[in-house]
TIBATOR-413379 format. One record per residue: residue in one letter; chain; x, y negated, z of N, C-alpha, C in turn. Coordinates in Angstrom, 1 decimal. Layout:
BEGIN
   rest   kette       nx       ny       nz      cax      cay      caz       cx       cy       cz
      a       A        X        Y        Z        X        Y        Z        X        Y        Z
...
# end
This chain:
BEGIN
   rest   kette       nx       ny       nz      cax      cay      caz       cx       cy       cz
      x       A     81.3     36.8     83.9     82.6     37.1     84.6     83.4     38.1     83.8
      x       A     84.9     37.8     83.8     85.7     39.0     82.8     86.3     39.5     84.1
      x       A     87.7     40.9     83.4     88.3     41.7     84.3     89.3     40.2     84.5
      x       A     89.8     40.0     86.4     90.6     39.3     86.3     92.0     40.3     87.0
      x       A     93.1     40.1     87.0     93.8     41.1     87.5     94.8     39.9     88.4
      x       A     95.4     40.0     89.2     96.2     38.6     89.7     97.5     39.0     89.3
      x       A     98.3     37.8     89.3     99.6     37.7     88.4    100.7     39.5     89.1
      x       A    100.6     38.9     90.6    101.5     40.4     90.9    101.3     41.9     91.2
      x       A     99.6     41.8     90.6     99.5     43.6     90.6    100.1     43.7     89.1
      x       A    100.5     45.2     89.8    100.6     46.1     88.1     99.7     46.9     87.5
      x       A     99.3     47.1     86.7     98.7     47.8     85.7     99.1     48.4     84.8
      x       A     99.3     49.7     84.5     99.9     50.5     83.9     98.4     50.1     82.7
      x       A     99.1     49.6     80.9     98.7     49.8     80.1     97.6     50.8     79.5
      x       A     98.2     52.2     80.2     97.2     53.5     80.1     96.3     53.6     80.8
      x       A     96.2     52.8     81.8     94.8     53.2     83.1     93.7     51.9     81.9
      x       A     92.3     52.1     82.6     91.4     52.2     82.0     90.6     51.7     82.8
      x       A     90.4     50.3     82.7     89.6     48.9     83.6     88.0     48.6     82.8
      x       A     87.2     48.8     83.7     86.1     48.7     82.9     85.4     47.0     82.9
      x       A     84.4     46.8     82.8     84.1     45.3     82.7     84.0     44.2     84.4
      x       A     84.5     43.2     84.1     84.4     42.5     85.7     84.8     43.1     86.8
      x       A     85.6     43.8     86.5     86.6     44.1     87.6     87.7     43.6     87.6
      x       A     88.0     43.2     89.3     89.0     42.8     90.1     89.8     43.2     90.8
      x       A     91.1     42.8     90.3     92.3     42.9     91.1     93.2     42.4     91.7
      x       A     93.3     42.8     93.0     94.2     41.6     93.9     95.5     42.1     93.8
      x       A     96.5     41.0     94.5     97.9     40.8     94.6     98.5     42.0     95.0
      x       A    100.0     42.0     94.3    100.3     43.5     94.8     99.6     44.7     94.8
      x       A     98.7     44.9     94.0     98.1     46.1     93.6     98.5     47.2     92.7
      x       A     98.7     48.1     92.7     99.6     49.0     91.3     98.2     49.8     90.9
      x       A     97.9     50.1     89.4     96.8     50.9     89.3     97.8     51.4     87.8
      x       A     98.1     52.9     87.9     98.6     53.7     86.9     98.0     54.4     86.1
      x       A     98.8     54.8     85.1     98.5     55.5     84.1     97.6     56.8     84.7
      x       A     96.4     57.1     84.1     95.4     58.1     84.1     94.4     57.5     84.9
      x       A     94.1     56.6     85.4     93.2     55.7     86.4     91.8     55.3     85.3
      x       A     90.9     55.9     85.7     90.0     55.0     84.5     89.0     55.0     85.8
      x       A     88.8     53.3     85.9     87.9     52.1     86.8     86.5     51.5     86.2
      x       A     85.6     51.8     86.6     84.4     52.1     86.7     84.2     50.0     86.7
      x       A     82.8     49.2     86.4     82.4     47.9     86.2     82.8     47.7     87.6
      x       A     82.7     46.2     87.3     82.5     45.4     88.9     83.4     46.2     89.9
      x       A     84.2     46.9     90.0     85.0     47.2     91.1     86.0     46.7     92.0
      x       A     86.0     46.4     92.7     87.3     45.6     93.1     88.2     46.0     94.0
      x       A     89.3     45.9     93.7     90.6     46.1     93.7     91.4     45.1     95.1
      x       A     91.4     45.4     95.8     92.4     44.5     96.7     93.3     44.7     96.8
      x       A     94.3     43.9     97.7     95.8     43.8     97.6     95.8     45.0     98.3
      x       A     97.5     45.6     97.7     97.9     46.4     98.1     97.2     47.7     98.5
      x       A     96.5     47.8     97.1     96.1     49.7     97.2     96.8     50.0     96.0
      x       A     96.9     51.2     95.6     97.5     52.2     94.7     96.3     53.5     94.7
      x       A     96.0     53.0     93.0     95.7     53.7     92.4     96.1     54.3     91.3
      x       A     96.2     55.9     91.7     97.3     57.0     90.8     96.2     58.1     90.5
      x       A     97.5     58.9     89.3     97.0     60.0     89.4     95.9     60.3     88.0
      x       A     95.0     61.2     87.8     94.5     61.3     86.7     92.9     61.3     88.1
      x       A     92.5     60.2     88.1     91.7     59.8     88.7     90.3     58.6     88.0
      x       A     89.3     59.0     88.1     88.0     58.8     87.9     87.1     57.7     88.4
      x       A     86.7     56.6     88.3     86.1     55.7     89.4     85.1     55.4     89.2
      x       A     83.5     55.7     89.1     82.4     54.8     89.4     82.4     53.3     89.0
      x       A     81.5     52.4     88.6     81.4     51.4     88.7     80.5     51.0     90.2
      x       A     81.1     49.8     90.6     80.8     49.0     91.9     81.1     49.3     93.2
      x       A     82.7     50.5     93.1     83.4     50.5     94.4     84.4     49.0     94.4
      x       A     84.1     49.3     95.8     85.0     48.1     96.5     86.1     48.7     97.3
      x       A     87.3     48.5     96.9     88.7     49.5     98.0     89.1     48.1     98.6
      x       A     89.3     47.7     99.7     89.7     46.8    100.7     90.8     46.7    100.3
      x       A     92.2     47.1    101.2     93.4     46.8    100.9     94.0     48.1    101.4
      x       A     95.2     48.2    101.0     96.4     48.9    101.4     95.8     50.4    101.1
      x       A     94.7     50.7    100.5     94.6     52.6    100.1     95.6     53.2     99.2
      x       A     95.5     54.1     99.2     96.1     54.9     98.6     94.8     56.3     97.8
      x       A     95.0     56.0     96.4     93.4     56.7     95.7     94.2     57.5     94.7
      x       A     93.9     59.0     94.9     94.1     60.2     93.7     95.9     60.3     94.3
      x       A     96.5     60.3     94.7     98.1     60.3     95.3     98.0     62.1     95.3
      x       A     99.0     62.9     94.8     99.4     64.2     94.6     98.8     65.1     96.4
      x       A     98.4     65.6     96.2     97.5     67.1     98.1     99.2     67.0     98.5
      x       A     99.0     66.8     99.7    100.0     67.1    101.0     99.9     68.8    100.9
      x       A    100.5     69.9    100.0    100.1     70.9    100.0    101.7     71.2     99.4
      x       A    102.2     72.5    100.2    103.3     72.9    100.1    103.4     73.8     98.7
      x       A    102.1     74.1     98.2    102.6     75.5     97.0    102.2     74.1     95.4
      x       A    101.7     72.9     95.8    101.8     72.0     94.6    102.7     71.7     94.3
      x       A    102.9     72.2     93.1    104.2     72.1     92.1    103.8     70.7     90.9
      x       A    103.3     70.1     91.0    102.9     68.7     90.0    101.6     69.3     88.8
      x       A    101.2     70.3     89.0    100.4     70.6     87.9     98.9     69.3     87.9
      x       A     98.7     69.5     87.0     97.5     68.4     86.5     96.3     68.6     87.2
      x       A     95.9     67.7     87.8     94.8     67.8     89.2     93.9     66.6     88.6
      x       A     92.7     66.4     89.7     92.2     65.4     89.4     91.5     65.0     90.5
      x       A     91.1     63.5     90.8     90.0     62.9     91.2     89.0     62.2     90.9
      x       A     87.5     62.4     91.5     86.5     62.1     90.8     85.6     61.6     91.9
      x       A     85.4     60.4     91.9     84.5     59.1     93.1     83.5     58.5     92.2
      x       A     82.4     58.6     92.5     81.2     58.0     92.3     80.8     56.5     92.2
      x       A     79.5     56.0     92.4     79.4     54.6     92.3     79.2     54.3     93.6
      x       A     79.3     52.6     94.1     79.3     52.0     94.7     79.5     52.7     96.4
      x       A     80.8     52.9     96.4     81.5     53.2     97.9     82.1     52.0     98.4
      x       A     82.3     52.0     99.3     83.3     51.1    100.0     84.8     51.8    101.0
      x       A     85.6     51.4    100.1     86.6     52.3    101.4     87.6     51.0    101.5
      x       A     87.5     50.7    103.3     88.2     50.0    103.9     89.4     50.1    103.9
      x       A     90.4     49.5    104.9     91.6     49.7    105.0     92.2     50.8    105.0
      x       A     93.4     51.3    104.4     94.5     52.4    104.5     93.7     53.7    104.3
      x       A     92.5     54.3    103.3     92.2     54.9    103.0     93.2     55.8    102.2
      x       A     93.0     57.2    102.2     93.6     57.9    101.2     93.0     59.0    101.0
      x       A     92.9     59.2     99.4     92.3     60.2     98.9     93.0     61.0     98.0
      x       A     93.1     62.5     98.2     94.1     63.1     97.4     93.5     64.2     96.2
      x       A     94.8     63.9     95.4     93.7     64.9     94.1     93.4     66.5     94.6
      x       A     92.9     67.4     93.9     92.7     68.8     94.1     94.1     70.0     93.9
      x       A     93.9     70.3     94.0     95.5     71.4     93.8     94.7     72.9     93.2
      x       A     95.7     73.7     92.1     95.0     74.4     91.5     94.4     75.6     92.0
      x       A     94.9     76.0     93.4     94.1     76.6     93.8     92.9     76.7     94.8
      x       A     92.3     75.8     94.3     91.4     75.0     95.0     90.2     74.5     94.2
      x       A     90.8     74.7     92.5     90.0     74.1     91.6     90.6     73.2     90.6
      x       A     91.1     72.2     91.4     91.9     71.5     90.9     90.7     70.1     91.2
      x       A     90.4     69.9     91.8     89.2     68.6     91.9     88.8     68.5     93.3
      x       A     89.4     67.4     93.3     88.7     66.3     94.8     87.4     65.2     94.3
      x       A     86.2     65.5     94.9     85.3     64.6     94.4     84.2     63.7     95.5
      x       A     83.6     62.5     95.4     83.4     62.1     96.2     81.9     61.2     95.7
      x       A     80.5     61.2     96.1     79.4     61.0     95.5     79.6     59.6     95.4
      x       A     78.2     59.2     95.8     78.4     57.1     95.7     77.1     57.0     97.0
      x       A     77.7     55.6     97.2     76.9     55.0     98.1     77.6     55.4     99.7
      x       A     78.6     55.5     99.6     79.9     56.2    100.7     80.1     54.7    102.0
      x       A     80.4     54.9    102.6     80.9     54.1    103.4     82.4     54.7    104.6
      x       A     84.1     54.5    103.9     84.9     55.1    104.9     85.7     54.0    105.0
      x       A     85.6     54.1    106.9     86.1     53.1    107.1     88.0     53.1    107.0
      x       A     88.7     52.0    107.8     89.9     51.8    108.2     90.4     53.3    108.3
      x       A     91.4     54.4    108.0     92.2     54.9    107.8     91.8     56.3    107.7
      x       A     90.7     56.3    107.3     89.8     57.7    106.4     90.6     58.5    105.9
      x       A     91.1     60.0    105.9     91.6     60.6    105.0     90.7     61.7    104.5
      x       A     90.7     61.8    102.9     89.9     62.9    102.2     91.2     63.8    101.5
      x       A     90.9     65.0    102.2     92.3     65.9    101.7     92.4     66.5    100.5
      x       A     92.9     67.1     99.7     92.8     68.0     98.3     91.5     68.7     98.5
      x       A     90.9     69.0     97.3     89.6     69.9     97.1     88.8     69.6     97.6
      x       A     88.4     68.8     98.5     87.3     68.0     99.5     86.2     68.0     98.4
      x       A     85.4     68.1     98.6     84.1     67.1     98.1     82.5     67.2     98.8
      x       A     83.2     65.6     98.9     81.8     65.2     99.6     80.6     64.4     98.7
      x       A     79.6     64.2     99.1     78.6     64.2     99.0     77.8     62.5     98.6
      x       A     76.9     62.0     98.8     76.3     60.6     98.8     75.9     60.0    100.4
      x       A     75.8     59.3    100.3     75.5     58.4    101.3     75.9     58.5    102.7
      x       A     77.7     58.9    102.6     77.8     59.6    103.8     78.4     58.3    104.6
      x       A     78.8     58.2    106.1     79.5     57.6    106.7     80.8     57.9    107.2
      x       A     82.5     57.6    107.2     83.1     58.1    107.8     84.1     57.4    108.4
      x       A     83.8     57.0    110.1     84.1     56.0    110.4     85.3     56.4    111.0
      x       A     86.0     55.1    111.3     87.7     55.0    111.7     88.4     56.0    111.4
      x       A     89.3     56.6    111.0     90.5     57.9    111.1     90.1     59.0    111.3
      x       A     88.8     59.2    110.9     88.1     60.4    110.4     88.8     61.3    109.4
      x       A     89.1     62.2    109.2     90.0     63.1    108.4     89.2     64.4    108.6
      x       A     89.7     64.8    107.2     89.0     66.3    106.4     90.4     66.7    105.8
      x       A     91.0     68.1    106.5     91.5     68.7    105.7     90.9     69.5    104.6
      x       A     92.0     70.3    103.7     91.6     70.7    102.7     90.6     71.5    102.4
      x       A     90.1     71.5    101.6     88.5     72.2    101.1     87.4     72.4    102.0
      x       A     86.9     70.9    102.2     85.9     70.9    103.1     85.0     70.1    102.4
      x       A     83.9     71.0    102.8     82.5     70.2    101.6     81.6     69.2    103.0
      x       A     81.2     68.1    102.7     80.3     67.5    103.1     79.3     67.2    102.5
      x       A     78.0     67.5    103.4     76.6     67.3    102.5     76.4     65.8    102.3
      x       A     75.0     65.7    101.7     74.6     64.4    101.4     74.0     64.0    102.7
      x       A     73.9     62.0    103.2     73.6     62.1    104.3     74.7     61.8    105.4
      x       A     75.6     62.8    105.5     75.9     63.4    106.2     76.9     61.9    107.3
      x       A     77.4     62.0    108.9     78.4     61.1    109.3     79.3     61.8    109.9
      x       A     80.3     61.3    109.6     81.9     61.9    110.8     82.3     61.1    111.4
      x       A     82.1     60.8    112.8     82.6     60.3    113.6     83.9     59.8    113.6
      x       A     84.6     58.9    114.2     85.6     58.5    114.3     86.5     59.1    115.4
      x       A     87.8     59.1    114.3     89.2     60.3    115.2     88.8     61.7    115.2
      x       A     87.7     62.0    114.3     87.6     63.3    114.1     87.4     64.4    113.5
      x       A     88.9     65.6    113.3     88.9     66.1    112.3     88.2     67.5    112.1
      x       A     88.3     68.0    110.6     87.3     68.8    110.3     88.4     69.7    109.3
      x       A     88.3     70.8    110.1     89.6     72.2    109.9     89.2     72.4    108.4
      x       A     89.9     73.2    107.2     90.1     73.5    106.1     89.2     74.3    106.0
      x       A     88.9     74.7    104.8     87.2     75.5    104.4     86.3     75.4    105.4
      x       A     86.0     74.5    106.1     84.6     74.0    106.6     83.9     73.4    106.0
      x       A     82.4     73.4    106.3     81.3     72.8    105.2     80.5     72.0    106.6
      x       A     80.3     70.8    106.2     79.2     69.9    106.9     77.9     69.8    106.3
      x       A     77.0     70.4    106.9     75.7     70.4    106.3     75.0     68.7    105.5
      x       A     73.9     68.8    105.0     73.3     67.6    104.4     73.1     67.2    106.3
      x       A     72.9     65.6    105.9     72.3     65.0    107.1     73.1     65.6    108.7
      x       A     74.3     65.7    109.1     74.7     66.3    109.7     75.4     65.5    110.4
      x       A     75.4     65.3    111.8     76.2     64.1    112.2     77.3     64.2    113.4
      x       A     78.5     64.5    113.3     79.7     64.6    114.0     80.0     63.4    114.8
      x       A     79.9     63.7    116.1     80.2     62.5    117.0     81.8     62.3    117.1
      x       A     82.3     61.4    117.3     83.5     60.8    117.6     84.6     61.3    118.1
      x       A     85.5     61.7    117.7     86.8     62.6    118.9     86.2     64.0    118.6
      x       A     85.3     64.5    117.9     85.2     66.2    117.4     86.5     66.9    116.8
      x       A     86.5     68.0    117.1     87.8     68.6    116.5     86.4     70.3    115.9
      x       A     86.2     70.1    114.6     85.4     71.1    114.0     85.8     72.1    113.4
      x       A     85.8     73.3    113.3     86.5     74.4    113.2     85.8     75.5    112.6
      x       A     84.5     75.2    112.8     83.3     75.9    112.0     82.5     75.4    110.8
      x       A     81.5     76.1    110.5     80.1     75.1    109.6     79.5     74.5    110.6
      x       A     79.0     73.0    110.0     77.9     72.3    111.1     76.8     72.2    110.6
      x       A     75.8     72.9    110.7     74.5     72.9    110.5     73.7     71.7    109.9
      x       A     73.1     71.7    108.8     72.6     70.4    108.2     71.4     69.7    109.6
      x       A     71.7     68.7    109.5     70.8     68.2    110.4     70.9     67.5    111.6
      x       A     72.3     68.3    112.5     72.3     68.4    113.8     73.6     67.9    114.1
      x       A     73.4     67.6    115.4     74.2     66.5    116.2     75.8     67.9    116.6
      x       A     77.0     67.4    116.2     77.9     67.9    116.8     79.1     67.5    117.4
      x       A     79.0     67.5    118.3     79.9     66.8    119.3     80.8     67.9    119.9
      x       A     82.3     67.5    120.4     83.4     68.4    121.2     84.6     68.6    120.9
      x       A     85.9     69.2    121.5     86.7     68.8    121.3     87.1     70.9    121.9
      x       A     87.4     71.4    120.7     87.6     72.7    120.9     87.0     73.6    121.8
      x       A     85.9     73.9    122.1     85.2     74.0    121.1     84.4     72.5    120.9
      x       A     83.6     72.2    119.7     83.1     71.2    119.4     81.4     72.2    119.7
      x       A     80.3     71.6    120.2     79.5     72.1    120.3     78.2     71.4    119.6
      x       A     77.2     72.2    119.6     75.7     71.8    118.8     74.6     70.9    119.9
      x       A     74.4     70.0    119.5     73.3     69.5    120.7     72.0     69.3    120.0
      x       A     71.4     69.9    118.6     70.4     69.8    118.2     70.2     68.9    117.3
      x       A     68.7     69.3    116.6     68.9     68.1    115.3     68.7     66.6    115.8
      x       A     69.5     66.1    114.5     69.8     64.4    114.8     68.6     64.1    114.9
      x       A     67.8     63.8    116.0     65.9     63.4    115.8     66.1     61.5    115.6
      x       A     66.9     61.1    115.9     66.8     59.8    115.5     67.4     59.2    114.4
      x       A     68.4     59.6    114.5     68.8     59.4    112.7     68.2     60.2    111.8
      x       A     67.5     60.9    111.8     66.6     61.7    110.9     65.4     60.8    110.9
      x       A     64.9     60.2    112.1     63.5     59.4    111.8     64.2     58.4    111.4
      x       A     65.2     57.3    111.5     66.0     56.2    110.7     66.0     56.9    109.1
      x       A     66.3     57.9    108.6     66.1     58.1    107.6     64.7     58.5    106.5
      x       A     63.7     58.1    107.5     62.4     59.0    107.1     61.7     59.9    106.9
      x       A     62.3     60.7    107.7     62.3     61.9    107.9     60.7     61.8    108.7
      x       A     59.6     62.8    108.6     58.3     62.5    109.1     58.4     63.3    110.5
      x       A     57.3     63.5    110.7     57.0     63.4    112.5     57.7     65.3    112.4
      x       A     56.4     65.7    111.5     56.1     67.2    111.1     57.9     67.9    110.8
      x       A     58.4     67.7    110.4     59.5     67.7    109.8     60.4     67.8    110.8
      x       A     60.4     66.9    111.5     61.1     66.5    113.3     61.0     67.7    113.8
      x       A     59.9     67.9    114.1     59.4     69.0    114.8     59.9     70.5    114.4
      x       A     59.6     70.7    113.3     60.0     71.7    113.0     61.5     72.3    113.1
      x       A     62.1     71.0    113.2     63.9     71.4    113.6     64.1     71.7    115.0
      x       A     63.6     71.1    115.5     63.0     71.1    117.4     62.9     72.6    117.5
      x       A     61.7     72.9    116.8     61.6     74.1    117.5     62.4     75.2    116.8
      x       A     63.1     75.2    115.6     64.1     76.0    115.4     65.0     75.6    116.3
      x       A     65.5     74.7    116.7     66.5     75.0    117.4     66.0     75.2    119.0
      x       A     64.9     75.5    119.2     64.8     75.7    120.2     64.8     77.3    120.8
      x       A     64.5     78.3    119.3     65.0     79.5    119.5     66.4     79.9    119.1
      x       A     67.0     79.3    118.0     68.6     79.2    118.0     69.4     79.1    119.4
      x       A     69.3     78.2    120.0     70.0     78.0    121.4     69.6     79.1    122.8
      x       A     68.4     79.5    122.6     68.1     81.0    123.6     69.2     81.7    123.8
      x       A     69.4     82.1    125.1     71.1     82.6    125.8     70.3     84.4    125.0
      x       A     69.0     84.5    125.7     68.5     86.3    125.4     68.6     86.5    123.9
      x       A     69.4     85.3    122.9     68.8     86.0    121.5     70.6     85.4    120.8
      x       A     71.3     86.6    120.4     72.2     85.9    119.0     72.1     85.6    118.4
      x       A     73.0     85.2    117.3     72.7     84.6    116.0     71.9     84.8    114.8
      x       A     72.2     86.7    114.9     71.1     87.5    113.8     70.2     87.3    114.6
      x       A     69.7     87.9    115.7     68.3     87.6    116.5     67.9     86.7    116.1
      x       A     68.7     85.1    116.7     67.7     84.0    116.6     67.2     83.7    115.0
      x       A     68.1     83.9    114.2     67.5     83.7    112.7     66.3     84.6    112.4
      x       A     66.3     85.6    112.9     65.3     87.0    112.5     64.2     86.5    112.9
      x       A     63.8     85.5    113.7     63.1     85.2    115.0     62.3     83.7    114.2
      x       A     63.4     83.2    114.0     62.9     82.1    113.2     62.5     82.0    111.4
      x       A     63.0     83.0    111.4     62.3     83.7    109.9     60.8     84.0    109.8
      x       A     60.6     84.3    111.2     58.8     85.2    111.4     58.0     83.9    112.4
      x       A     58.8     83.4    112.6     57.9     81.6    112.9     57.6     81.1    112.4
      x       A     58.9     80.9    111.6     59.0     78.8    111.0     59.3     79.3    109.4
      x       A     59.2     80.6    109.2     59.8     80.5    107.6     58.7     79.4    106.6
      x       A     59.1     78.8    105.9     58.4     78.2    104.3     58.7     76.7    104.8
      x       A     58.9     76.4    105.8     59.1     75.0    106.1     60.8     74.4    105.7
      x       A     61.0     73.5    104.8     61.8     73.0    103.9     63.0     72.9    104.8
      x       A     62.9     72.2    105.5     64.3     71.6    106.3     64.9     73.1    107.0
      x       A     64.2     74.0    107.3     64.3     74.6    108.4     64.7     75.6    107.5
      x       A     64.3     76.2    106.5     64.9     77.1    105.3     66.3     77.0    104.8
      x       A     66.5     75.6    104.8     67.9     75.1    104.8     68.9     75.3    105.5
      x       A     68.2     75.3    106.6     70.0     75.5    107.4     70.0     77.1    107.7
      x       A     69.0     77.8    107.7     68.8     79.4    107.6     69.6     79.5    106.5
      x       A     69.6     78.9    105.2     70.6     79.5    104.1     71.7     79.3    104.5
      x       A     72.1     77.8    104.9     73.2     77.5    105.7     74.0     78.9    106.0
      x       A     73.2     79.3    107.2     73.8     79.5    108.2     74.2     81.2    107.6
      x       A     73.2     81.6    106.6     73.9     82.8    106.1     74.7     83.1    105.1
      x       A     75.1     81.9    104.4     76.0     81.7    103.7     77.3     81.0    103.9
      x       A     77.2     81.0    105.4     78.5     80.5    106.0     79.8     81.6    105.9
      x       A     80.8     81.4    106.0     82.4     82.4    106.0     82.7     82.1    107.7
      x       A     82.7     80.8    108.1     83.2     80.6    108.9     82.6     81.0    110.4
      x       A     81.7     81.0    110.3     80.5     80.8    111.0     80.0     79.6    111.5
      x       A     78.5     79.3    112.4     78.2     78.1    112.5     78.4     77.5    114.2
      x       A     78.4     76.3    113.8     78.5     75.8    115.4     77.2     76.1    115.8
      x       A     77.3     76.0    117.4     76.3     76.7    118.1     76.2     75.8    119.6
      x       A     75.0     75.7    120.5     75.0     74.9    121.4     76.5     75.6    122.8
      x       A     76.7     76.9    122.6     77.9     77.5    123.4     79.4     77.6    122.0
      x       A     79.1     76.5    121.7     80.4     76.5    121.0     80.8     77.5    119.7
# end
């Protein structure tokens, strides 16, 4: 199989098509675009921008990929976007490059799944294997771990970080860090209901491992203990155990602070 391109997409000469990749009708893919094997292209997306692609994504129709940050102080300076292998992004996706003060880079791992009208904002970068279903939106500079799902209709405030494995239920409005692991659900405040124990056993996650989140969060959420408390607490319990080390770094290298079962 060769690249086939259909008679009414355009192709800017300077973008950069790699082997067996397809492109459908009405498609525009511009200069600084360099497309990754096997990828395919459907009608009516636009691909712009000084933008990067993985081989073996599939863009549905009508996205919009690497298009200049919705950002009032970007003056056109040279930005970039950078997506991994094999994602799928559905209908009316958009992904925007980085702005310079931010880095200048929007990036995005492989093995992604975003659905129908996903937005990934300037400086974003997210992670592998994440899920982000219906009109899920990340404003600017928000990191998502690997793992990790966002719920559908729900957005996630500017310098927020989504931990690895971390799963935002549907209609959330998130405004803080969300702890790797753990289920966060709400709508101002968005609140913590504990680690994901079943999507964490769907991912393999072992019994021992389970447990160990359990019972950290079972002194995290104590009304008699705050946030220093409860970490100080779970330092002299549960420290050396892997998962649970993790969201302790998390949680002290947060800016924002973390969600919590009282919001």
């Amino acid at each position: 199989m060769s690249t086939t391109i259909h008679p009414t997409a355009v192709v800017d000469p300077k973008a950069e098509l790699g082997e067996d990749v397809v492109v459908g009708a009405l498609a525009v893919i511009e200069a600084g675009v360099r497309l990754g094997d096997r990828c395919i292209v459907g009608p009516l997306n636009r691909l712009t921008g000084d933008t990067t692609i993985g081989s073996d994504n599939r863009f549905e129709s009508h996205g919009s990929i690497g298009a200049p940050p919705q950002d009032l102080k970007y003056a056109g300076e040279p930005t970039r976007l950078e997506i991994g292998d094999n994602n799928v992004f559905r209908e009316c996706v958009t992904i925007h490059r980085g702005t310079p003060g931010g880095g200048g880079l929007t990036t995005l791992g492989s093995d992604g799944l975003f659905m129908a009208y996903v937005h990934i904002a300037h400086d974003c970068h997210v992670g592998s294997q994440v899920i982000f279903a219906n009109n899920a939106t990340l404003a600017g500079h928000v990191d998502v771990g690997d793992g990790s799902t966002v719920g559908a209709l729900t957005a996630v405030h500017q310098f927020c970080r989504v931990g690895e494995h971390a799963f935002l239920g549907g209609g959330s409005i998130v405004t803080k860090d969300s702890m790797p692991f753990m289920k966060i659900v709400g709508n101002r405040p968005a609140r913590c209901f504990g680690p994901n124990t079943i999507g964490l056993e769907r991912k393999g996650f072992s019994e021992d491992r389970r447990k160990a989140l359990i019972a950290m969060w079972r002194i995290m959420r104590s009304p008699k203990l705050n946030t220093t408390q409860a970490v100080a607490k779970i330092k002299e319990e549960l420290a050396g155990q892997q998962d649970v080390d993790q969201v302790l770094a998390f949680i002290e290298s947060s800016q924002r602070g973390v969600i919590l079962a009282r919001g």
